[in-house]
C-alpha positions in Angstrom: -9.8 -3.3 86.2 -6.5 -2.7 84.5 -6.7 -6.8 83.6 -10.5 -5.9 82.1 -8.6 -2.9 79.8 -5.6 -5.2 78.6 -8.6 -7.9 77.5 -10.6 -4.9 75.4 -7.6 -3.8 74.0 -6.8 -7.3 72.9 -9.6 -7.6 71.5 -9.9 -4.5 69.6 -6.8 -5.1 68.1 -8.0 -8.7 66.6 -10.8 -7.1 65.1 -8.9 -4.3 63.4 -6.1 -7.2 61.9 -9.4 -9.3 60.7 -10.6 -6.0 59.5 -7.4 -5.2 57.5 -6.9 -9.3 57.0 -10.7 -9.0 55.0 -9.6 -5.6 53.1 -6.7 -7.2 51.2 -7.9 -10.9 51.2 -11.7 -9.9 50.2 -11.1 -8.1 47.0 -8.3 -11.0 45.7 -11.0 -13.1 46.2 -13.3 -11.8 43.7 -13.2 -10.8 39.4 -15.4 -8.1 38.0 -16.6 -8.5 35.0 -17.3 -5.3 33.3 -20.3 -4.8 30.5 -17.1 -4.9 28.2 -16.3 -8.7 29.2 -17.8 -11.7 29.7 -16.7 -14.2 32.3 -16.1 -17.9 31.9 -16.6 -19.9 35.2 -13.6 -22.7 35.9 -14.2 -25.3 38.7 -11.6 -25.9 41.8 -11.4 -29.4 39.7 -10.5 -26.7 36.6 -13.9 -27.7 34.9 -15.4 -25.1 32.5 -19.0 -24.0 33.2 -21.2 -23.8 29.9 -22.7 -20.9 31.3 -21.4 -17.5 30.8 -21.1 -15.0 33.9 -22.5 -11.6 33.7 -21.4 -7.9 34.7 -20.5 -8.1 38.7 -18.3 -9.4 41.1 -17.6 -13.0 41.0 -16.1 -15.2 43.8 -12.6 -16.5 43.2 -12.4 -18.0 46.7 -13.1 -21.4 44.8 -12.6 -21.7 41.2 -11.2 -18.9 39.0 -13.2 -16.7 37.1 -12.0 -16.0 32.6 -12.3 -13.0 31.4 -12.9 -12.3 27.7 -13.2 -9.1 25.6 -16.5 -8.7 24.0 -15.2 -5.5 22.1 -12.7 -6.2 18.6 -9.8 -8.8 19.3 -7.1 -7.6 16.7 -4.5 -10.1 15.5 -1.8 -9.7 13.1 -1.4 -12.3 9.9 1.5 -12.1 8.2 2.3 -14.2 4.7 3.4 -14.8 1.3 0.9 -15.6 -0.8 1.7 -16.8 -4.3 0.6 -14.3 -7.3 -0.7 -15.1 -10.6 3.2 -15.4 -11.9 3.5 -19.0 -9.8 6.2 -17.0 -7.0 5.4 -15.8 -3.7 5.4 -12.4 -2.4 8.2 -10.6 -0.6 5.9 -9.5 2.5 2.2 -9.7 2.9 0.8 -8.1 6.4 -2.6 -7.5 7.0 -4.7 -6.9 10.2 -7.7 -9.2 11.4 -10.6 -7.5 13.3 -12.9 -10.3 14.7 -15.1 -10.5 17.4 -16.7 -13.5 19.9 -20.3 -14.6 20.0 -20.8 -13.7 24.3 -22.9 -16.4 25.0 -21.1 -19.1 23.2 -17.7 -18.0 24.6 -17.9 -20.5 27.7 -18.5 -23.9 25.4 -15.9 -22.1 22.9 -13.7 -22.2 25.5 -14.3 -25.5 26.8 -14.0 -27.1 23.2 -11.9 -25.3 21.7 -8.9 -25.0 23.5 -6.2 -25.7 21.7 -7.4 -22.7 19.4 -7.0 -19.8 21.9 -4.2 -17.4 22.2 -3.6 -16.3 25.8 -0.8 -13.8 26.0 1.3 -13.2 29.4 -1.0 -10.5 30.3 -3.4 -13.1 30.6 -5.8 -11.9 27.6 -7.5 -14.3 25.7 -8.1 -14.6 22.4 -11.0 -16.6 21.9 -9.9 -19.4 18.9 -7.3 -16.6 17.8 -5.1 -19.4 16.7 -7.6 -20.7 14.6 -8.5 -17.4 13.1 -5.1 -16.8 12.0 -5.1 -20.0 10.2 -7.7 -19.9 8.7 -6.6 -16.1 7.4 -3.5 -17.7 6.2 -5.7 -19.6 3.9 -8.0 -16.9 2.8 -5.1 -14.9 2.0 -3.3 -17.7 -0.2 -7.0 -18.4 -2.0 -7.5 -14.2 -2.8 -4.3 -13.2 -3.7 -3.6 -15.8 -6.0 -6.4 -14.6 -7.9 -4.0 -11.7 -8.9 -0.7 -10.4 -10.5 2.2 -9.0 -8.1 2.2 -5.5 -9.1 -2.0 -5.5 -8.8 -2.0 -6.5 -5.5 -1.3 -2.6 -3.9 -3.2 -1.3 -6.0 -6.3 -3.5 -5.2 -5.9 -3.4 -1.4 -9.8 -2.7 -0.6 -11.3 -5.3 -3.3 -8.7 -8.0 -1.5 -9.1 -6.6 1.8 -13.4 -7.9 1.3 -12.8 -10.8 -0.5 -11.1 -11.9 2.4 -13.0 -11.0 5.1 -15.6 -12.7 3.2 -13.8 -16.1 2.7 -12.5 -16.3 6.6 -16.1 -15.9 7.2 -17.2 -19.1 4.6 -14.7 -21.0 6.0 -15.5 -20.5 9.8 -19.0 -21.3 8.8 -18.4 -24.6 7.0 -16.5 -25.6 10.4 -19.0 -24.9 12.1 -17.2 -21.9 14.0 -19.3 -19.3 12.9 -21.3 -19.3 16.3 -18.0 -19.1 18.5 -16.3 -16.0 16.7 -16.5 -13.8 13.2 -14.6 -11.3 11.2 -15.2 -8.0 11.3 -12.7 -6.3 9.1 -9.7 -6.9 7.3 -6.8 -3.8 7.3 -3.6 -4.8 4.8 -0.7 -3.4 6.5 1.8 -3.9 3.9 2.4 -5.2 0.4 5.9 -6.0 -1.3 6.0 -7.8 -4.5 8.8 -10.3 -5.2 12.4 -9.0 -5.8 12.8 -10.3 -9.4 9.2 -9.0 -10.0 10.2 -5.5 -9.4 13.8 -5.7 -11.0 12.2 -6.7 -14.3 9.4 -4.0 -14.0 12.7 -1.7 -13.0 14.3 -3.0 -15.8 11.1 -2.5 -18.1 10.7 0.8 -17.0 14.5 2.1 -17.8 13.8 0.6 -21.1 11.1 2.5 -21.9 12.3 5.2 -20.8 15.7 4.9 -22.9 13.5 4.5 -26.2 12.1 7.6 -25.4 15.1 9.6 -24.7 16.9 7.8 -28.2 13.0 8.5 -30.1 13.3 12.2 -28.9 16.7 12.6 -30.2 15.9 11.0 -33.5 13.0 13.4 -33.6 15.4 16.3 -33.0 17.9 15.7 -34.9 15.2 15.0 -37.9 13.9 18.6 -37.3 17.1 20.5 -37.4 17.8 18.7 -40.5 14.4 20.4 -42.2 15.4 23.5 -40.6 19.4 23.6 -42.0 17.6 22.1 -45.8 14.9 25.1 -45.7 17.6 27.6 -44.1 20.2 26.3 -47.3 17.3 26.5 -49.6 16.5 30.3 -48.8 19.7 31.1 -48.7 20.8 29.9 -52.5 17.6 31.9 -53.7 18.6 34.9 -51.6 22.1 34.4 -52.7 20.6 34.4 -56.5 18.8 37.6 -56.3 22.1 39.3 -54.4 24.1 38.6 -58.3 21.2 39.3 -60.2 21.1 43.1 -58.0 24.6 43.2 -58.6 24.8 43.2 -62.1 21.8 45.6 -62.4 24.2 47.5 -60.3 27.2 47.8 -62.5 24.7 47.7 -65.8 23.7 51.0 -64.0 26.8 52.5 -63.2 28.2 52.1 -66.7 25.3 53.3 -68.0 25.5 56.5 -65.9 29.3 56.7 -66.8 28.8 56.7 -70.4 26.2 59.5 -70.1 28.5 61.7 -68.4 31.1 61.6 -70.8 28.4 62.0 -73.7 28.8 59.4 -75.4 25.4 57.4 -74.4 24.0 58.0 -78.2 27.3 57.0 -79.5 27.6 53.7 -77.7 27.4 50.7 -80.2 26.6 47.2 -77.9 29.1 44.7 -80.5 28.5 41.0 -80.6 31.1 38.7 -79.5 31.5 37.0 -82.8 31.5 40.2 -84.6 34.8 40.7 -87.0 34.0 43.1 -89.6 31.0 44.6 -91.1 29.2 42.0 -93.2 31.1 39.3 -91.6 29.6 37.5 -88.2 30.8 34.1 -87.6 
């Protein structure tokens, strides 16, 4: 009887281990793909099914099971395009937003593979090498189109144009049914050095011409103000003799009328020296 208990027991144990065994081993042994993914089948010989899988659990007991992002794969392009001048820019960063045709991701895969970017995360970016390529170009075709300092200030025209031309170009490879762009975002702009020290230099120019056309102008209008100040002032200075000799004229007049002798008073020319005689 005791035997008969030791064998349950033994038995019971196994099948709780297996239990636990089937907990840890079962879910490593499957991928789910989400309604945000869509999975790419690879053999146990590491051949690539042309078929894509769906949203579920798929085995990994034999084979592996891809996973790639149907939702916006970002990728950063940086570059220095060269401007209408015939010199590169300093910096040019922009941000491409592209996305994967689902049901053409498994042959993509398969043919394409030394396009894809797979980072240590294990993310795959579906022919994101070739898409940053092919930006590289799109960039150096647009840009050159236009001066350094017009750049910034015609990020959203550029930004289109190339989107659009990543777009031509992916088509007239024939990648147009694996992936396509989205949207462009520039992240940053910097014009070449001796671009900006000349417009810096420009600038301080200008500006000097002004400051040295502003004192000219100035100094011109307190010379008009100083003539028409010296002008009033000679004709004010005029009329103060003229009121000072009516002044004494007055005086003497009033003098002479005091004393009473205002009939009496005989006005003598200079020349006069006797009566009859005027020389």
């Amino acid at each position: 009887m005791q035997k008969k208990s030791y064998k349950t027991a033994g038995i019971v144990g196994t099948i709780i281990v297996a239990i636990i065994l089937a907990l840890i081993i079962i879910p490593a042994s499957f991928t789910r793909i989400t309604d945000a993914d869509v999975g790419i089948r690879q053999t146990f010989s590491g051949e690539i099914e042309d078929t894509v899988l769906g949203q579920g659990l798929h085995q990994t007991v034999i084979g592996d099971v891809i996973k790639v992002s149907k939702r916006n794969l970002v990728l950063n392009v940086e570059s220095q395009p060269i401007v209408v001048e015939k010199i590169p820019m300093q910096d040019f960063q922009l941000k491409v937003n592209y996305g994967i045709v689902p049901s053409n991701a498994a042959i993509a895969y398969k043919t394409e593979k030394a396009q894809h970017i797979i980072t240590d995360d294990g993310d795959v970016y579906l022919l994101g090498q070739y898409v940053q390529y092919v930006a590289n170009s799109a960039i150096n075709d647009v840009v050159s189109k236009y001066k350094a300092l017009a750049v910034n200030d015609n990020r959203a025209a550029i930004e289109t144009e190339i989107k659009n031309s990543i777009n031509v170009k992916l088509k007239a490879q024939g990648k147009d049914k694996f992936v396509k762009v989205n949207e462009i975002n520039i992240l940053k702009v910097s014009p070449p050095k001796s671009i900006l020290d000349s417009s810096l230099a420009i600038v301080n120019s200008q500006n000097a011409l002004k400051t040295k056309q502003n004192e000219l102008e100035t100094a011109r209008v307190e010379t008009e103000i100083k003539k028409v100040l010296a002008e009033n002032a000679s004709e004010k200075y005029v009329d103060l003799l003229r009121a000072e000799a009516e002044k004494t004229k007055a005086e003497a007049l009033l003098k002479a009328a005091e004393k009473g002798t205002l009939n009496t008073m005989v006005i003598v020319p200079d020349k006069f020296t006797g009566v009859g005689q005027l020389k």
